[in-house]
Backbone as CSV, one residue per row, in Angstrom:
resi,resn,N_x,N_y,N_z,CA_x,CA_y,CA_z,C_x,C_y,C_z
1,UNK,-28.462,87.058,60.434,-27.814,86.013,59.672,-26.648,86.607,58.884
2,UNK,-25.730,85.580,59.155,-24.546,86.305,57.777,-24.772,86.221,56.714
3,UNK,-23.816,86.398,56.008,-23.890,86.453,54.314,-23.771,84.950,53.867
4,UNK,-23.047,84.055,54.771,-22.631,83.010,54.203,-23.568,81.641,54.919
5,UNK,-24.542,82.236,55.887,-25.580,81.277,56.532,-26.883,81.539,55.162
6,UNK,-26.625,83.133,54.775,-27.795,83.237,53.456,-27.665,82.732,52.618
7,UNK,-26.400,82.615,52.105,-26.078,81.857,50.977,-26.040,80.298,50.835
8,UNK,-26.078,79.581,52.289,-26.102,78.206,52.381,-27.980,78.069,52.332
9,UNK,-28.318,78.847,52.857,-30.241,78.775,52.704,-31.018,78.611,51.651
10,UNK,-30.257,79.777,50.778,-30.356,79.879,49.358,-30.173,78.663,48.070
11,UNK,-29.171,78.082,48.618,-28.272,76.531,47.982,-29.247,75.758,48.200
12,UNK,-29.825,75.463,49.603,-30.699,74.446,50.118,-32.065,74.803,49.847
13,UNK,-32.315,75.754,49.609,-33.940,76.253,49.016,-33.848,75.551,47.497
14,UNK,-33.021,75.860,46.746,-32.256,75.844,45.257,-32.847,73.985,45.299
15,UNK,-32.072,73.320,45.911,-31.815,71.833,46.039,-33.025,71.712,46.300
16,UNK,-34.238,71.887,47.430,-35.440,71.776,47.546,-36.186,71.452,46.289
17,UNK,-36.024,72.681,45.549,-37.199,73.130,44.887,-36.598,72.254,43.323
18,UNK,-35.155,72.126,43.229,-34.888,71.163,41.863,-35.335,69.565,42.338
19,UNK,-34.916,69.006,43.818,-35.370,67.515,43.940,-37.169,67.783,44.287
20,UNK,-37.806,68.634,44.183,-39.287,68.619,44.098,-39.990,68.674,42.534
21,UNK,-38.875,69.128,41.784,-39.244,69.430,40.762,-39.790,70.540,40.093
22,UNK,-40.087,71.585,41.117,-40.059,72.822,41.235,-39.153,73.887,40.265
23,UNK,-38.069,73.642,40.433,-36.951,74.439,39.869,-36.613,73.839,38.604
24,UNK,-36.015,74.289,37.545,-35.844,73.386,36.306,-34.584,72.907,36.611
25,UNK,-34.158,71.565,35.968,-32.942,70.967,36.058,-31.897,71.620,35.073
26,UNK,-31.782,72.376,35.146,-30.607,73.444,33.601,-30.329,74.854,34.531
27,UNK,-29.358,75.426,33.765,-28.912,76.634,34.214,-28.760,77.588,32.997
28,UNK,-28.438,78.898,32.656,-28.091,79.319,31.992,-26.455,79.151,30.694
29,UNK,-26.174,78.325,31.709,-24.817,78.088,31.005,-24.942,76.875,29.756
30,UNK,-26.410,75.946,29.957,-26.782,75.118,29.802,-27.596,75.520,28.421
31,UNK,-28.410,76.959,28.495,-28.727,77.571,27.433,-28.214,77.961,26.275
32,UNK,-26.551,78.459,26.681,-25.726,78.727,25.917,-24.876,77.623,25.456
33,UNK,-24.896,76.665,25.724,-24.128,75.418,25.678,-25.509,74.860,24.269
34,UNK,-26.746,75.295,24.176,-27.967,74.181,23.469,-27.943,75.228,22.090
35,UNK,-27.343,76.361,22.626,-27.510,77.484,21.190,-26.573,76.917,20.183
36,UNK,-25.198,76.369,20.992,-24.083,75.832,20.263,-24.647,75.137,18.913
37,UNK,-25.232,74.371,19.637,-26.251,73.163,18.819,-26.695,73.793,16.767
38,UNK,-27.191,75.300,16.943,-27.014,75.974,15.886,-26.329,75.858,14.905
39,UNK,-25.299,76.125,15.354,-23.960,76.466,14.178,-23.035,75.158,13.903
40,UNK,-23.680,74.542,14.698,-23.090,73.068,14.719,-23.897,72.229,13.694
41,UNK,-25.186,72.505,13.967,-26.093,72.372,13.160,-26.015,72.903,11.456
42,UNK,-25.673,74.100,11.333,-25.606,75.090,10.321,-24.093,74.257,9.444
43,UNK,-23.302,74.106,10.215,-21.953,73.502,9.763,-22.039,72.233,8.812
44,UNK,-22.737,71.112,9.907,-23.029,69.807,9.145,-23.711,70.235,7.833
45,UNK,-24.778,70.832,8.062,-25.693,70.967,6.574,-24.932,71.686,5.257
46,UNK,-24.044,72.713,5.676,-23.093,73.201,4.664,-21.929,72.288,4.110
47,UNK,-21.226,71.645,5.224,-20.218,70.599,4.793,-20.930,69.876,4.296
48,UNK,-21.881,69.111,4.244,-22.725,68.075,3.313,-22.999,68.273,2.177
49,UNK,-23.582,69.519,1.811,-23.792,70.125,0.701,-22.858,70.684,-0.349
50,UNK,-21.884,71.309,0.470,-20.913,71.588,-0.642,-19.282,71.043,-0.413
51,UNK,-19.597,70.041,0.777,-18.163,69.705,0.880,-17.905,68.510,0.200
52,UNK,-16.854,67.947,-0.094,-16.296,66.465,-0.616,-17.490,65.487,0.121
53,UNK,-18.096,64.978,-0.722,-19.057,63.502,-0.767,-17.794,62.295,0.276
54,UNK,-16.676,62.294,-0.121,-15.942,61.252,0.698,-16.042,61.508,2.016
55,UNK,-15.605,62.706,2.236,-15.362,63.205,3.376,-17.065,63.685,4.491
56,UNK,-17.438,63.121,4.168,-18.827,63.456,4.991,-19.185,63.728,6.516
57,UNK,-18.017,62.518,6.935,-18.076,62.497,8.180,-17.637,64.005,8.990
58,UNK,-16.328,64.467,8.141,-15.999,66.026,9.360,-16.713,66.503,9.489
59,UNK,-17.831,66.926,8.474,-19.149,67.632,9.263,-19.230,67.717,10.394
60,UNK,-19.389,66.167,10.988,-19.937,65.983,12.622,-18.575,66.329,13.101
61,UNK,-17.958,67.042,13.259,-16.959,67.503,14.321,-17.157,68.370,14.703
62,UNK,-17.857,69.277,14.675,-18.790,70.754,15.713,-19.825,69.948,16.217
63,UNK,-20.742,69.057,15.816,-21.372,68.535,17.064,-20.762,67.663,17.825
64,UNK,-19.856,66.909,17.247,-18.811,66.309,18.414,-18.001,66.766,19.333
65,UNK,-17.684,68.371,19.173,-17.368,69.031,19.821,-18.651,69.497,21.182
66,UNK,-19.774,70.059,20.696,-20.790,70.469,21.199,-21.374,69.345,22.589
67,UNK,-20.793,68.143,22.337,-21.519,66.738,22.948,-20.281,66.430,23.817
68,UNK,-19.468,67.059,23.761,-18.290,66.985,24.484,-18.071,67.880,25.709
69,UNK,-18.311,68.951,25.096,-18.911,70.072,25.735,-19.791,70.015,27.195
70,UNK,-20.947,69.046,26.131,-21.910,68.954,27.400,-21.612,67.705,28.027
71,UNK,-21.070,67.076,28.003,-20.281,65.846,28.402,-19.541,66.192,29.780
72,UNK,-18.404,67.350,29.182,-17.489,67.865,30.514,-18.321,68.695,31.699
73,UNK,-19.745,69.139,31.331,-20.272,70.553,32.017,-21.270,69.325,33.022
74,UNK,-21.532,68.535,32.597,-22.699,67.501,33.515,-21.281,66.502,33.890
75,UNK,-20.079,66.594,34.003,-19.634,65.879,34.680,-18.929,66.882,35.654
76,UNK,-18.892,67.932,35.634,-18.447,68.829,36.497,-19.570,69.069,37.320
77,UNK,-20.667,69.619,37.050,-21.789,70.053,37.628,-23.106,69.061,38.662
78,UNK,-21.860,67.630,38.526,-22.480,66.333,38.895,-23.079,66.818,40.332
79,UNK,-24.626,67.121,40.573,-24.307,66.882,42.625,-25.640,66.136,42.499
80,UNK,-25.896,65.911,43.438,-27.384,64.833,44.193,-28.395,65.486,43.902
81,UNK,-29.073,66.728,43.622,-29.917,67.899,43.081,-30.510,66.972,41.961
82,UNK,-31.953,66.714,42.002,-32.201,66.324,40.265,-31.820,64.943,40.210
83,UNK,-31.449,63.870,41.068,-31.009,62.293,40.826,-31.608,62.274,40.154
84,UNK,-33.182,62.068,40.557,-34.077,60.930,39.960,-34.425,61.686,38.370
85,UNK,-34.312,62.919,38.134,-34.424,63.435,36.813,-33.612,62.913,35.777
86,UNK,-32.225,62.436,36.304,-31.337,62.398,35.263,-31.145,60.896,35.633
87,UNK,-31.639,60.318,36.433,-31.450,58.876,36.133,-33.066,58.635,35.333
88,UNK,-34.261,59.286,35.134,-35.089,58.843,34.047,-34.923,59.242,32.862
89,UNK,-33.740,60.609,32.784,-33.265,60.880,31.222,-32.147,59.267,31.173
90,UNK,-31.114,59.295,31.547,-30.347,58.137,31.441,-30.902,56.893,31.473
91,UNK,-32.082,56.813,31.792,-33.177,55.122,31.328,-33.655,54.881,30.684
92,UNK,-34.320,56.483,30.172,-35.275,56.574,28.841,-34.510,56.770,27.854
93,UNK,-33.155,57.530,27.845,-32.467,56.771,26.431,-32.094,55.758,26.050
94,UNK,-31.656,55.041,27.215,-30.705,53.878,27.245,-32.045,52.802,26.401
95,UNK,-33.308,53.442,26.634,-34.414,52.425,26.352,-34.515,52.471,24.824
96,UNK,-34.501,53.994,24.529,-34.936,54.189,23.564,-33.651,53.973,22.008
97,UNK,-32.917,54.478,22.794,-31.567,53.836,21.453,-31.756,52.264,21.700
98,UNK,-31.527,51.855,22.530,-31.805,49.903,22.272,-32.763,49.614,21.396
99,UNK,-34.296,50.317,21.606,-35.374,50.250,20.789,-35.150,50.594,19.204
100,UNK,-34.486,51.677,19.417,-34.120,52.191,17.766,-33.341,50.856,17.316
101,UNK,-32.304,50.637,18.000,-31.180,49.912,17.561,-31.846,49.080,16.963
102,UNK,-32.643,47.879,17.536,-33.420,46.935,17.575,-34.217,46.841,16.227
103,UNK,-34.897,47.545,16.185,-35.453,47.749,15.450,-34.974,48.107,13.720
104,UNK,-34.267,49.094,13.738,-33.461,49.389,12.069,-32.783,48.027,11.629
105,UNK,-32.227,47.691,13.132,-31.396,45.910,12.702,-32.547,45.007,11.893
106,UNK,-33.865,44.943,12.603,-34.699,43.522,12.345,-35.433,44.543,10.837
107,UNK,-35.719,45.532,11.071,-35.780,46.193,9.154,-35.068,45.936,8.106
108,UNK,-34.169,46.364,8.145,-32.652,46.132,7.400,-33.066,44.532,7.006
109,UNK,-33.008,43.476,7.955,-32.841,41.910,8.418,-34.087,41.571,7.052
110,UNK,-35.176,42.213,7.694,-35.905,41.496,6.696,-36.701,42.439,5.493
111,UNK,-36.434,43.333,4.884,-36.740,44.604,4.142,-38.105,44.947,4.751
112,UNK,-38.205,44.964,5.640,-39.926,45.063,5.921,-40.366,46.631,5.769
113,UNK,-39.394,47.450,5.659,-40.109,48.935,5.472,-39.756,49.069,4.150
114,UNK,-40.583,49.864,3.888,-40.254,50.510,2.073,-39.358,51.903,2.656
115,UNK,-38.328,52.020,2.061,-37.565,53.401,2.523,-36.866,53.014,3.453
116,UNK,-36.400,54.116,4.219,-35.036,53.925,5.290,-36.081,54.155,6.792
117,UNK,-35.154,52.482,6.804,-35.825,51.991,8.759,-35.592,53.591,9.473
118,UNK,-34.601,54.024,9.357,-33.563,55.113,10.156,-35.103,56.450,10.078
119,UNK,-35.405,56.664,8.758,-36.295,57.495,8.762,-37.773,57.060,9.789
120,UNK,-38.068,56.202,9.440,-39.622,55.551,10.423,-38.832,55.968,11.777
121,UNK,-37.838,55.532,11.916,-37.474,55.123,13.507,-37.333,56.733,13.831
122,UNK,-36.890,58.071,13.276,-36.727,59.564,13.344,-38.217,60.073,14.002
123,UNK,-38.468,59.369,13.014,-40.472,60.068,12.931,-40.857,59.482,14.565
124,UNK,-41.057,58.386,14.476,-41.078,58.124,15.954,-40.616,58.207,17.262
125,UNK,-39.212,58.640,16.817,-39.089,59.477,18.215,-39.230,60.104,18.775
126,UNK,-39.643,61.038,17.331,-40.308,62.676,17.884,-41.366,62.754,18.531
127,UNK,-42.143,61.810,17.955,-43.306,61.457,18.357,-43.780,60.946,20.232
128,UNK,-42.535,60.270,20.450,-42.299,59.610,21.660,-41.611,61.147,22.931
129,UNK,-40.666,61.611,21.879,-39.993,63.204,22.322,-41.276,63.985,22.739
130,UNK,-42.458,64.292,21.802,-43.282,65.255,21.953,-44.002,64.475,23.629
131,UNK,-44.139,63.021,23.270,-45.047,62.581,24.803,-44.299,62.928,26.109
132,UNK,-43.623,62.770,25.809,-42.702,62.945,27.056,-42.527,64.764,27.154
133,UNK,-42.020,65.100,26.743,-41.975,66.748,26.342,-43.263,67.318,27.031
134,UNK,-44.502,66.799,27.035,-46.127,66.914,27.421,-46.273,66.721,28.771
135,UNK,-45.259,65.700,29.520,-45.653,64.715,30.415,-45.400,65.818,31.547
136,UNK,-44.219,66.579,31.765,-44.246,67.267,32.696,-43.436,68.744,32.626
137,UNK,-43.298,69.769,33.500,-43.141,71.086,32.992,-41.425,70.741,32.742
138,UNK,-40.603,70.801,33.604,-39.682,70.168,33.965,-38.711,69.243,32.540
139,UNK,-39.648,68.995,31.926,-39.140,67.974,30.492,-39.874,68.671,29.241
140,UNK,-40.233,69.675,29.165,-40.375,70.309,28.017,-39.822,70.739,27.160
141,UNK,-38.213,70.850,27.108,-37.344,70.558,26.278,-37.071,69.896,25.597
142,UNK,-38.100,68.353,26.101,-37.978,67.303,25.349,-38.779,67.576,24.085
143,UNK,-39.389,68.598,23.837,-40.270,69.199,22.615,-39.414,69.690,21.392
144,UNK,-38.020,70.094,21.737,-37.101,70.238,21.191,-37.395,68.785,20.098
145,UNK,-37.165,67.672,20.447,-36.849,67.020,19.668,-37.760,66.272,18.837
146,UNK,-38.974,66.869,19.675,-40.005,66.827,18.839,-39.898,67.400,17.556
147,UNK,-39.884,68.224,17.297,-40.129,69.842,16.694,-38.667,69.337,15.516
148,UNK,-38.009,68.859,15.666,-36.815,68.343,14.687,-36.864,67.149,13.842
149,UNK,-37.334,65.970,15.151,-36.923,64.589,14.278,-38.421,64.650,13.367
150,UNK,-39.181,65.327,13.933,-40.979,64.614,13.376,-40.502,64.818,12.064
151,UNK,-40.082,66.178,11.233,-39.866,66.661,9.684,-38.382,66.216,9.314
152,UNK,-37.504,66.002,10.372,-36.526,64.981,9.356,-37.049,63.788,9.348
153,UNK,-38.184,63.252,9.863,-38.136,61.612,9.814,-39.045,61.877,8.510
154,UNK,-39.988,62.960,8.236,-40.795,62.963,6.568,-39.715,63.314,5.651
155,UNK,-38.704,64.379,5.656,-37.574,64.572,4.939,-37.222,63.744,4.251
156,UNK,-36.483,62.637,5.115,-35.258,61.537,4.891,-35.629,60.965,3.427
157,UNK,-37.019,60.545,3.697,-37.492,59.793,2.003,-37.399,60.645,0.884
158,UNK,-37.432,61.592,1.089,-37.701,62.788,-0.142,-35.850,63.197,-1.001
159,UNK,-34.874,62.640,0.174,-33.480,63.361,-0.372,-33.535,62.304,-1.211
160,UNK,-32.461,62.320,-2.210,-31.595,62.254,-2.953,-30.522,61.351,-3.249
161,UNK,-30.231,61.060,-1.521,-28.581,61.215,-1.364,-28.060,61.344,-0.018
162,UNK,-26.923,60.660,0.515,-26.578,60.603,1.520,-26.143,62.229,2.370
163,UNK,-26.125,62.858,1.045,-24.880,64.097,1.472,-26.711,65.019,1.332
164,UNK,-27.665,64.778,1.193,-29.058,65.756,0.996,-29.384,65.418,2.511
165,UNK,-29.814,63.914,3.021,-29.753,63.528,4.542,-29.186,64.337,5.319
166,UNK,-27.954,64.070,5.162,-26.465,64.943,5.874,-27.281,65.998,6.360
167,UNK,-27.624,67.214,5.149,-27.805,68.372,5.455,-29.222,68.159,6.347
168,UNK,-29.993,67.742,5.497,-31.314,67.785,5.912,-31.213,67.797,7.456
169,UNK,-30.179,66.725,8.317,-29.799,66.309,9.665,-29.455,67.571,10.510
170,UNK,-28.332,68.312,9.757,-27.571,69.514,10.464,-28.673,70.613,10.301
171,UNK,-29.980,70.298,9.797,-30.443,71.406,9.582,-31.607,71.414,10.923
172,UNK,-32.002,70.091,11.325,-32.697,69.369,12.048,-32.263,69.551,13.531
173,UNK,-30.892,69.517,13.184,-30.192,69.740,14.928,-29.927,71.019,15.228
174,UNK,-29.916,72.161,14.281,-30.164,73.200,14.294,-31.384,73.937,14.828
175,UNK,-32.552,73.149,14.107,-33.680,73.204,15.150,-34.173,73.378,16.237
176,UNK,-33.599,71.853,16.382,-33.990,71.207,17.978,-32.752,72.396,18.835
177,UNK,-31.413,72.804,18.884,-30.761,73.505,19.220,-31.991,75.014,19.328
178,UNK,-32.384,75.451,18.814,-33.078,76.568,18.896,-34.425,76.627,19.496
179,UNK,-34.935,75.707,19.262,-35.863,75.483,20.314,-35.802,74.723,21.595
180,UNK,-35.028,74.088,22.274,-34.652,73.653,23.212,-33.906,74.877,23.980
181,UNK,-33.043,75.765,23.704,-32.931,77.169,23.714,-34.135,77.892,24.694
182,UNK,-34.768,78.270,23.335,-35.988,78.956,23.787,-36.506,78.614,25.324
183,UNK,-36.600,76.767,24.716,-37.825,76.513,26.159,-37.130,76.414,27.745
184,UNK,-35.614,75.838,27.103,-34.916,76.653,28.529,-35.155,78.107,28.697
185,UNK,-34.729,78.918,28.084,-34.755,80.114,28.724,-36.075,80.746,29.093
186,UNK,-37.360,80.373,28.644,-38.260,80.501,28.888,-38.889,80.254,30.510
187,UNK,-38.321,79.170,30.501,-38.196,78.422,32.061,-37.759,78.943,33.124
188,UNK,-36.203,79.199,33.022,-35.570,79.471,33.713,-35.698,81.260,33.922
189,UNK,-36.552,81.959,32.902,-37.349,83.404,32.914,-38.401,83.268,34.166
190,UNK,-39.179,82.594,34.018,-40.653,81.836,34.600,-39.986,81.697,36.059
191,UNK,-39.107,81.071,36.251,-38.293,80.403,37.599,-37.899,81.288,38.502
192,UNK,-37.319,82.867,37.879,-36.482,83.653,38.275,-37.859,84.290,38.598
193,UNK,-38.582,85.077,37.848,-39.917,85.426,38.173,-40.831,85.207,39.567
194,UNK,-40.742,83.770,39.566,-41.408,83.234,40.866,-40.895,83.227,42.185
């Protein structure tokens, strides 16, 4: 065999074992792209804390950067490998922000929570993050967001202040950035291994 009949075997073993579910849907570049998440993280919570109260919003411009990032790398990296993975990530958010949405609206609507809808609705995602995160090897990253929203959604009641949130948030996505990290590279250790 040539070099370039091995290397097409290799591609198609690759594709096998990601549309079986076998292989994880991420790459290394994907690792370094979730570390971002850190300092992006680290940024918001400092600009909140000691930056101008008006100005709150620049914070989020390192994670808007970071989401952009991964924005351009999954639209480059688009192939048929993994459909059905990323059309149940793209269903299960689409479900789950409607649900959030839905929900903080009809709170807000009628005061029915004591405290901030936004916080209940945090706590529960994680919660929903950790089930799913459980459900299969493949989505254990989704533990990431476990591991973040569960203690900002107890947080949120305890600040202060919009600009204590703020941080509390960047400190949260900092988190989930570091452990989502981990459990990629952990994976993709495990993967290479096998």
């Amino acid at each position: 065999m040539s070099d370039a009949d091995l290397s097409r075997a290799r591609e198609d073993l690759d594709t096998i074992q990601q549309a079986a579910g076998l292989a994880p849907p991420f790459q290394w570049p994907d690792v370094t792209l979730t570390l971002g998440l850190v300092p992006a993280g680290a940024a918001l919570s400092a600009w909140a804390y000691f930056g101008p109260a008006d100005y709150l919003a620049f914070g989020l411009v390192p994670l808007l950067l970071v989401a952009v990032a991964a924005g351009v790398r999954q639209l480059w990296n688009r192939r048929d490998e993994g459909r059905r993975e990323r059309a149940f990530d793209a269903a299960s958010t689409l479900v789950v922000v409607a649900g959030l949405a839905v929900y903080v609206l009809w709170a807000r609507q009628f005061g029915l929570v004591n405290g901030s809808p936004g916080a209940v609705a945090c706590f529960f995602l994680g919660l929903l993050c950790a089930v799913v995160g459980l459900s299969s090897r493949t989505r254990r990253v989704y533990l990431a967001g476990a591991a973040a929203l569960v203690p900002f959604g107890l947080v949120v009641p305890l600040c202060g202040g919009q600009h204590l949130v703020a941080a509390a948030g960047g400190l949260a996505v900092a988190i989930a950035g570091l452990v989502a990290a981990a459990v990629m590279a952990s994976q993709l250790r495990a993967a290479r291994a096998a």
